[in-house]
C-alpha positions in Angstrom: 8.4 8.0 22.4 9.3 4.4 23.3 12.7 3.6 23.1 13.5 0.5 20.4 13.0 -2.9 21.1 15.9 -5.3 20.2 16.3 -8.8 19.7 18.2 -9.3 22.9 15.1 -7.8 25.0 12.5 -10.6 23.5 11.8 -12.7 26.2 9.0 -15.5 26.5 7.6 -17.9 28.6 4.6 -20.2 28.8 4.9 -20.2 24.4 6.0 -23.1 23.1 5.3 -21.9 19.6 8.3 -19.5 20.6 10.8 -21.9 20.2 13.3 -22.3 17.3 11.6 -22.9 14.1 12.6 -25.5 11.6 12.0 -24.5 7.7 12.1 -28.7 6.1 10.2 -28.1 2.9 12.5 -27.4 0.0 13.6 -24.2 -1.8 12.0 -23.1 -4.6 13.5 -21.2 -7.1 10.7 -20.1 -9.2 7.3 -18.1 -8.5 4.9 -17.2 -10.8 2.2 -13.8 -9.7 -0.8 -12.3 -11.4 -2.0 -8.7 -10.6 -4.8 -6.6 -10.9 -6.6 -3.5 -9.8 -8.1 -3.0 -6.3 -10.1 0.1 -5.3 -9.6 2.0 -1.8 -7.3 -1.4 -0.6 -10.4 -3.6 -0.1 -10.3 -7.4 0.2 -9.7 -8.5 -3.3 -11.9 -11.5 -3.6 -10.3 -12.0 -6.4 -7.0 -12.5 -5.7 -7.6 -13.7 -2.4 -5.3 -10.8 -1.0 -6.0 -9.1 2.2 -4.8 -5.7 2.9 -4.4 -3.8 5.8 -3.7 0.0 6.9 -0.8 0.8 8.8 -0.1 3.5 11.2 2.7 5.1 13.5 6.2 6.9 12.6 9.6 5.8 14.2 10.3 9.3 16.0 6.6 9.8 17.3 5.6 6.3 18.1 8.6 4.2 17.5 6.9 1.3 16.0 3.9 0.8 13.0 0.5 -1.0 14.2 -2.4 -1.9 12.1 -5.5 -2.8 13.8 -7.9 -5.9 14.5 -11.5 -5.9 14.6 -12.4 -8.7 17.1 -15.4 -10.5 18.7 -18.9 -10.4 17.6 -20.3 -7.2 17.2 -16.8 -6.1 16.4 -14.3 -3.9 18.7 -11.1 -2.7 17.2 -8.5 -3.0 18.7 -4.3 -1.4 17.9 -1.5 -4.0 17.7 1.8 -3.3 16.7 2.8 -5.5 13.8 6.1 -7.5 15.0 7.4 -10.2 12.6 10.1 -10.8 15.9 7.6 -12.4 18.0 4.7 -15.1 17.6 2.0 -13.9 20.3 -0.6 -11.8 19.6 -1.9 -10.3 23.0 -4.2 -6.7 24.2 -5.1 -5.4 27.1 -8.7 -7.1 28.2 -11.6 -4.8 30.3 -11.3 -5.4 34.2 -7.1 -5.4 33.4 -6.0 -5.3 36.8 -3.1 -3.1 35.7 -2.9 -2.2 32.0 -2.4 1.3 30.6 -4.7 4.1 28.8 -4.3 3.5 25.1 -6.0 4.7 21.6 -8.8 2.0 21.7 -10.8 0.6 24.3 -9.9 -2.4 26.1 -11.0 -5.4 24.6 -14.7 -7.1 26.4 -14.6 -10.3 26.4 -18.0 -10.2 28.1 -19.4 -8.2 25.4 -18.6 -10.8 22.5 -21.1 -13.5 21.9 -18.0 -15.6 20.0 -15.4 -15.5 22.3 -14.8 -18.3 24.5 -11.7 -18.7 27.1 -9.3 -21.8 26.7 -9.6 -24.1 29.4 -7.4 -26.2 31.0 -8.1 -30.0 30.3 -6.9 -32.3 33.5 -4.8 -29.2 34.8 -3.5 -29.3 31.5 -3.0 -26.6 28.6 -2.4 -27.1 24.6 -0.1 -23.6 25.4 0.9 -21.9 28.6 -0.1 -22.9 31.9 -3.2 -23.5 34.1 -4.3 -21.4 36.2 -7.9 -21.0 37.7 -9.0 -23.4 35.0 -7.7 -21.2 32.3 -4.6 -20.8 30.3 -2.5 -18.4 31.2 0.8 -17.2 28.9 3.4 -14.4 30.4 5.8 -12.7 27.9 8.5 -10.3 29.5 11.7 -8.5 28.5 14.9 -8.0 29.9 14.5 -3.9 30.6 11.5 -5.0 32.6 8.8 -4.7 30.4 5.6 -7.9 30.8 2.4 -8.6 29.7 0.2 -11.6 31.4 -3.0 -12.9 31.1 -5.2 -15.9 29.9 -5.7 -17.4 25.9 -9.4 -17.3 24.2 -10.4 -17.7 21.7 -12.8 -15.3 18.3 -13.8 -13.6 15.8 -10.7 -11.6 14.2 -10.5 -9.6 11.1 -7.5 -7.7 9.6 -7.3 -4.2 9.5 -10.5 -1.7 9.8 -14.1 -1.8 9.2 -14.2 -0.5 5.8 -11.5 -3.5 3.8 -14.0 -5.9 4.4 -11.1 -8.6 5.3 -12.7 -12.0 6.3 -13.3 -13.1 9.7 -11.2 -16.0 10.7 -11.5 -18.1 14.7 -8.2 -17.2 16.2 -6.3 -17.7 19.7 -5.3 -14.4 21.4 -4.1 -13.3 24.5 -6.2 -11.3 27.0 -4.2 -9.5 29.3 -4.5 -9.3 32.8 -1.6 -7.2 33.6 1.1 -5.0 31.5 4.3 -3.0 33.2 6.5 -0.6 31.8 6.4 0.1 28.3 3.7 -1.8 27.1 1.7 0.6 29.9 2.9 3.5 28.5 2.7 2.5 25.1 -0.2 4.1 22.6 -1.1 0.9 20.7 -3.4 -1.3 22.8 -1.4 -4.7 22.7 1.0 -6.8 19.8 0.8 -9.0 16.9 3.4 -11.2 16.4 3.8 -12.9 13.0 7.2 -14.4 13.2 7.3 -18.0 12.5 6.5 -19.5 15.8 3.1 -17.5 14.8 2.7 -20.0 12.1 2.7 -23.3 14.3 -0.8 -22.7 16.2 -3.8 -21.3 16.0 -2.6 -17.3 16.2 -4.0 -15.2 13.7 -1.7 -15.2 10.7 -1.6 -19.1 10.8 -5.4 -18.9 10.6 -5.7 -16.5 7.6 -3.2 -18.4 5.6 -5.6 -22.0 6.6 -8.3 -20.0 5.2 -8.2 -21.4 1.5 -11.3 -20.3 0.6 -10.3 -16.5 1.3 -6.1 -16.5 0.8 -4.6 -18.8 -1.5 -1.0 -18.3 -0.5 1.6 -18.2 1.9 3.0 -14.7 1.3 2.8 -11.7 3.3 4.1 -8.2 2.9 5.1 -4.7 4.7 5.2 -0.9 3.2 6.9 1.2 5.5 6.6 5.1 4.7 7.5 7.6 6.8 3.9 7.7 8.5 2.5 4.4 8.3 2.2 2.0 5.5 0.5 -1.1 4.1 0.0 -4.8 5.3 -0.9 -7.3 2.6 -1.9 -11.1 3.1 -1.8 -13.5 0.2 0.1 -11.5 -2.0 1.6 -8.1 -2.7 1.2 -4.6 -4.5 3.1 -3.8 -7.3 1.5 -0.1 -7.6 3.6 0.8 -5.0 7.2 0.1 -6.5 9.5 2.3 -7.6 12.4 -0.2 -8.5 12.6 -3.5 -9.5 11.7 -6.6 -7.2 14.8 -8.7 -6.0 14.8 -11.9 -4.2 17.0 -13.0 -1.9 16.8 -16.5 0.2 15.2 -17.4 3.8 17.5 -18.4 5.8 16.0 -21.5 8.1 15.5 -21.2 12.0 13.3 -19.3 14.2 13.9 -16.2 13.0 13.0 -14.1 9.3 16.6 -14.3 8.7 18.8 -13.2 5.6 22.3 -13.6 4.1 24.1 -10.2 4.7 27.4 -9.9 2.8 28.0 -6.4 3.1 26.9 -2.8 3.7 29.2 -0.4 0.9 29.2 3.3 1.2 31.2 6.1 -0.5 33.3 3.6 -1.5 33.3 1.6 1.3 32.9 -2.1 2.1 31.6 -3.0 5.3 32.0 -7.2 5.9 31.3 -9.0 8.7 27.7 -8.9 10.0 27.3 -12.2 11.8 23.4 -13.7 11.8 20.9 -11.4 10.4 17.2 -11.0 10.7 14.6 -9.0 9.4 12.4 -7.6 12.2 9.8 -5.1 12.2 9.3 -4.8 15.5 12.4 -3.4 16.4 12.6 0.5 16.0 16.0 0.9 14.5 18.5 -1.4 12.8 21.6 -3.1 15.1 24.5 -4.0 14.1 27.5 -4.9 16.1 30.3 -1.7 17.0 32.9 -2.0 14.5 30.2 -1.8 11.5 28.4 1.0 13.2 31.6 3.2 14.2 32.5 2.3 9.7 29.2 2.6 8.3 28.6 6.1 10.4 32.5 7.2 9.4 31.9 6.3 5.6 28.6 8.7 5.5 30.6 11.4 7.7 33.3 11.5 5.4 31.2 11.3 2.5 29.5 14.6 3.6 32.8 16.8 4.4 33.5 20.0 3.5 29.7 20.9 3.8 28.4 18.6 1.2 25.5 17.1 2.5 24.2 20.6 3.5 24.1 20.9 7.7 26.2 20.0 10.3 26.2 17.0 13.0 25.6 17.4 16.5 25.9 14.9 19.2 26.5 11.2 18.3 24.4 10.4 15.6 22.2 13.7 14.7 22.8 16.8 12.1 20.7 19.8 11.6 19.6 20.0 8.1 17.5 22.7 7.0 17.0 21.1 3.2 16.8 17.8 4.2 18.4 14.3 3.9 18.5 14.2 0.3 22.4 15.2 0.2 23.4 12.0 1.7 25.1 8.9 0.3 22.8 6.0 -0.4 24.2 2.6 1.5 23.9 -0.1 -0.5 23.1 -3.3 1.7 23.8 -6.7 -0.2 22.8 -10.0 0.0 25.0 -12.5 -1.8 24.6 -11.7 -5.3 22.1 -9.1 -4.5 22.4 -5.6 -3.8 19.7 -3.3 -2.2 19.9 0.3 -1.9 18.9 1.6 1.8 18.3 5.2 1.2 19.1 8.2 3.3 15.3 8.7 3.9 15.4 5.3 5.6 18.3 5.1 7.6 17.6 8.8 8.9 14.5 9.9 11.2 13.4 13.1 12.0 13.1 15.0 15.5 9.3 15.7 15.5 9.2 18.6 13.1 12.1 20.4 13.4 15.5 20.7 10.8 17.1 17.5 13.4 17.4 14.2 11.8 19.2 11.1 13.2 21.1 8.1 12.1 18.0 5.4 12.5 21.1 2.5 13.4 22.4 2.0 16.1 25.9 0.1 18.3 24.0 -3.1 19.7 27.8 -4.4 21.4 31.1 -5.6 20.3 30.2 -8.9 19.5 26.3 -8.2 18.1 24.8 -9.6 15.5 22.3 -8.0 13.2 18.9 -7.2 13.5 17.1 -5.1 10.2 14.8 -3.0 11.6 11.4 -0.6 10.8 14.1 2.1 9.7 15.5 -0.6 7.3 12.3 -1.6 5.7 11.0 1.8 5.2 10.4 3.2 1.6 10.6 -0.9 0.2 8.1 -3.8 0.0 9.5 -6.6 2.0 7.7 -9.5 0.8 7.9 -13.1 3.1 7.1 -15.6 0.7 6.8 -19.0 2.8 6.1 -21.3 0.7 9.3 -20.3 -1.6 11.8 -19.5 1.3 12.2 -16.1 -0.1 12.1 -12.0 0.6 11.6 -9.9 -1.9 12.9 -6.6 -1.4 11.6 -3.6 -4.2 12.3 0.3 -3.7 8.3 1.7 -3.1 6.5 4.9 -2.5 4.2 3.2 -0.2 1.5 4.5 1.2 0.9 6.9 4.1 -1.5 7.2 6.9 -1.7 9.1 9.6 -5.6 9.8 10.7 -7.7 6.1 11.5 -10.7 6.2 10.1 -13.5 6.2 13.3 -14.6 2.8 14.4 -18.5 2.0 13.3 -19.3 -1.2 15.3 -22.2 -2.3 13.9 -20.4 -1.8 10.4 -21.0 -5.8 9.0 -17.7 -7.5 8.5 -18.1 -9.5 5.2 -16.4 -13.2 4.2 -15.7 -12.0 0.5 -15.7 -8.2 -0.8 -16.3 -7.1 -4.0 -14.1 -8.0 -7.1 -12.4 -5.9 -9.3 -12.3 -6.2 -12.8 -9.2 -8.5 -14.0 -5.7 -7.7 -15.6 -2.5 -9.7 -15.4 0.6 -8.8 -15.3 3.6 -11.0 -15.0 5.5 -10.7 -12.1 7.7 -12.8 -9.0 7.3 -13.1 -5.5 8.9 -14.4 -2.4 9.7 -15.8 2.3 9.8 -15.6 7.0 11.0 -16.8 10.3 12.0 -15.1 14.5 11.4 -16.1 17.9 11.9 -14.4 21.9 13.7 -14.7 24.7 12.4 -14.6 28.6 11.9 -12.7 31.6 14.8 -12.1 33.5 17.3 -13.0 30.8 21.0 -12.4 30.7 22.3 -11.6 26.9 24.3 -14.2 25.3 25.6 -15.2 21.5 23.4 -17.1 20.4 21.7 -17.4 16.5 18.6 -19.4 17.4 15.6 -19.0 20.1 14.4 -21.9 22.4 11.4 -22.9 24.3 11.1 -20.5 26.9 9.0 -21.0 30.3 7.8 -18.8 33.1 10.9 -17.2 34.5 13.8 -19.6 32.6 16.1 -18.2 31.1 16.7 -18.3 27.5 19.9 -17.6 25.4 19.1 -14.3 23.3 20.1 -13.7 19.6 22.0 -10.6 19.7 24.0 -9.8 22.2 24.5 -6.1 23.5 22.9 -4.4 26.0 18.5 -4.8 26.5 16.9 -1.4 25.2 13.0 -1.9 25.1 9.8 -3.5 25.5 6.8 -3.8 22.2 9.1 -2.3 19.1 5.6 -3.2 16.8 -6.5 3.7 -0.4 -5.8 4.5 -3.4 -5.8 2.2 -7.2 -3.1 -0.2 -7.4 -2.6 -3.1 -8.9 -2.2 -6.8 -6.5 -0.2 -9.7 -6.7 -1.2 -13.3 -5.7 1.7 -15.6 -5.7 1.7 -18.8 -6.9 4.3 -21.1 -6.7 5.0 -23.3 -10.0 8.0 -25.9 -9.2 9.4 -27.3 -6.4 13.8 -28.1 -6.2 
């Protein structure tokens, strides 16, 4: 499997929409959400909520992806879903070096809506100009780069059968990929951090699309094998707990107020910057934390009580599971979250090993919350409020994609299910990259990156790796009723 991306291997250059984000619209404290039942995770024209399958697993694949259907007729394509970057980029046909992955590559020459971006006067509205085209590289400090030239199409969210809209949007085509985004299985990325949402990328585009999502809020359902992606709202179906909101933090990055991680008694302070990141495999967090947080569990499970025993660093043989384990409760101000053993452990293909899913990013890191941390809750971004909502869920799982039927029609409204309310509250997002050949530093915000500049990184601690990215249930569209 690929090893974990972390926030100190995003690099970037040729993106300005990469650079540090500014959040200047007021908080709001209030949100007001309807619901109502969906059928098989459709489009819900109704609610003007899009929602999206996700696959992968953090052992097998160490990342989720969801896929795209692009161009006109349609080809799918695999992206992993990465709120850590802002460019959405795949392999394109006559790659002169890209890698074997689960779809095709994309043909530009076989879609009748796609159109390249040119350069106007040697000039570009992003990256650079080169053979009358616009050209963006992205690289990472382990070595991993993808290249290639901006067009423009046809995109919809998720498969064939949800019947999500089709929106124009600006992707990347690449022209070349090394390292692990060659190896990887997913055909390319999708970044929707916050520099996603200053262009024409694809989330920007969906959210501009009034006519088909109302609001600003997006959300993610980790399970153990795949998950959920929502647009416009969020699923209540899926919760097991109660939905608590905690602020967005401004700047380039989805980031969070973390007080403190407790455990078996426990209080772990100290956690510097934090940001939530689902295209990083594991979560980070700076030495002394990890060498507590690990000793508090350990200690916790002496004298056999957890069932097992450990082996190696960060890895126990358990033949009944994780289910032994202390819960870590992970707070936020006033807020406290519980981050479950099922979480912060992943399993060793299918045998009795299971491993700590965090990780020592460095003495002086920061921290980034990774897949591992958002698995088995809804993490709701609500924009437009400056909020995350964080609820325990049993979301979804899927591990087989249904097969790809091109000439399938993709629709601009679905059908609408009959409507309930129920009361509930929503909530918020922001990331950014780093470049090519960049040297780690302590820094809490991203800048403009171009070709081959170097950029001061987030976290610092050493570069790991490259692209770390149906059933009844009952929506939410959020709708935001007063402004601070």
């Amino acid at each position: 499997p690929l090893r974990p991306l972390t926030w100190s291997d995003r690099t970037s250059a040729g993106d300005p929409g990469l650079a540090a984000h500014s959040m200047l619209c007021p908080w709001r404290p209030a949100l007001l959400a309807l619901g109502l039942p969906r059928v098989l995770a459709d489009y819900d024209a109704e609610k003007k909520i899009e929602h999206a399958r996700l696959y992968g697993n953090v052992d097998e694949f160490a990342y989720y992806f969801v896929d795209l259907v692009v161009g006109t007729p349609p080809q799918r394509v695999s992206v992993i879903l990465d709120t850590g970057s802002g460019v959405a980029a795949y392999p394109c046909a006559n790659c002169g070096h890209c890698g074997h992955h689960i779809d095709p590559a994309f043909d530009v020459a076989k879609s009748s809506s796609s159109s390249w971006l040119q350069c106007s006067s040697g000039r570009c509205p992003v990256g650079r100009c080169s053979s009358g085209k616009c050209s963006y590289y992205q690289g990472y400090t382990e070595g991993s780069s993808i290249s290639g030239f901006w067009f423009e199409d046809k995109v919809s969210l998720g498969d064939m059968i949800q019947h999500n809209p089709q929106v124009k949007a600006r992707m990347g085509c690449h022209s070349n990929e090394n390292n692990l985004f060659f190896t990887q299985k997913a055909n390319g990325i999708m970044g929707i951090g916050p520099s996603s949402l200053s262009g024409e990328g694809i989330l920007e585009k969906i959210f501009k699309d009034r006519e088909h999502v109302s609001h600003k809020v997006f959300s993610i359902c980790l399970a153990e094998w795949g998950g959920q992606f929502n647009v416009g709202g969020y699923d209540t179906s899926y919760h097991t707990g109660r939905l608590q909101r905690i602020p967005l933090n401004p700047g380039g990055f989805y980031g969070v107020g973390l007080s403190a991680m407790k455990v078996n008694g426990q209080t772990i302070t100290s956690w510097g910057s934090t940001m939530i990141d689902s295209g990083t495999t594991y979560t980070y967090m700076r030495s002394s934390n990890y060498r507590a947080l690990s000793s508090a569990i350990e200690s916790y499970c002496s004298g056999g009580r957890c069932g097992g025993t450990k082996h190696g660093r960060n890895c126990w043989t358990l033949t009944h599971g994780v289910d032994k384990f202390p819960t870590i409760m992970v707070v936020f101000g006033s807020v406290e979250t519980a981050w479950v053993p099922q979480a912060y452990f992943y399993r060793k293909h299918s045998t009795n090993s299971y491993c700590y899913g965090f990780e020592d990013d460095g003495p002086h890191a920061n921290t980034v919350l990774g897949a591992v941390w958002m698995m088995h809750k809804d993490i709701i971004f609500d924009l437009d409020a400056k909020q995350v909502g964080i609820a325990a869920a049993k979301c979804p799982e899927h591990k087989e994609r249904p097969a790809h039927v091109a000439q399938a029609a993709v629709t601009s409204a679905a059908p609408t299910a009959p409507a309930t309310t129920a009361p509930a509250t929503t909530v918020p997002a922001t990331t950014a990259a780093t470049t090519a050949a960049a040297t780690t530093a302590t820094t809490a915000a991203t800048t403009v990156a171009t070709t081959a500049a170097t950029v001061s990184t987030w976290i610092t601690g050493p570069a790991t790796t490259a692209a770390t990215t149906a059933t009844t249930s009952t929506t939410v569209a959020a709708a935001a009723i007063a402004s601070k």
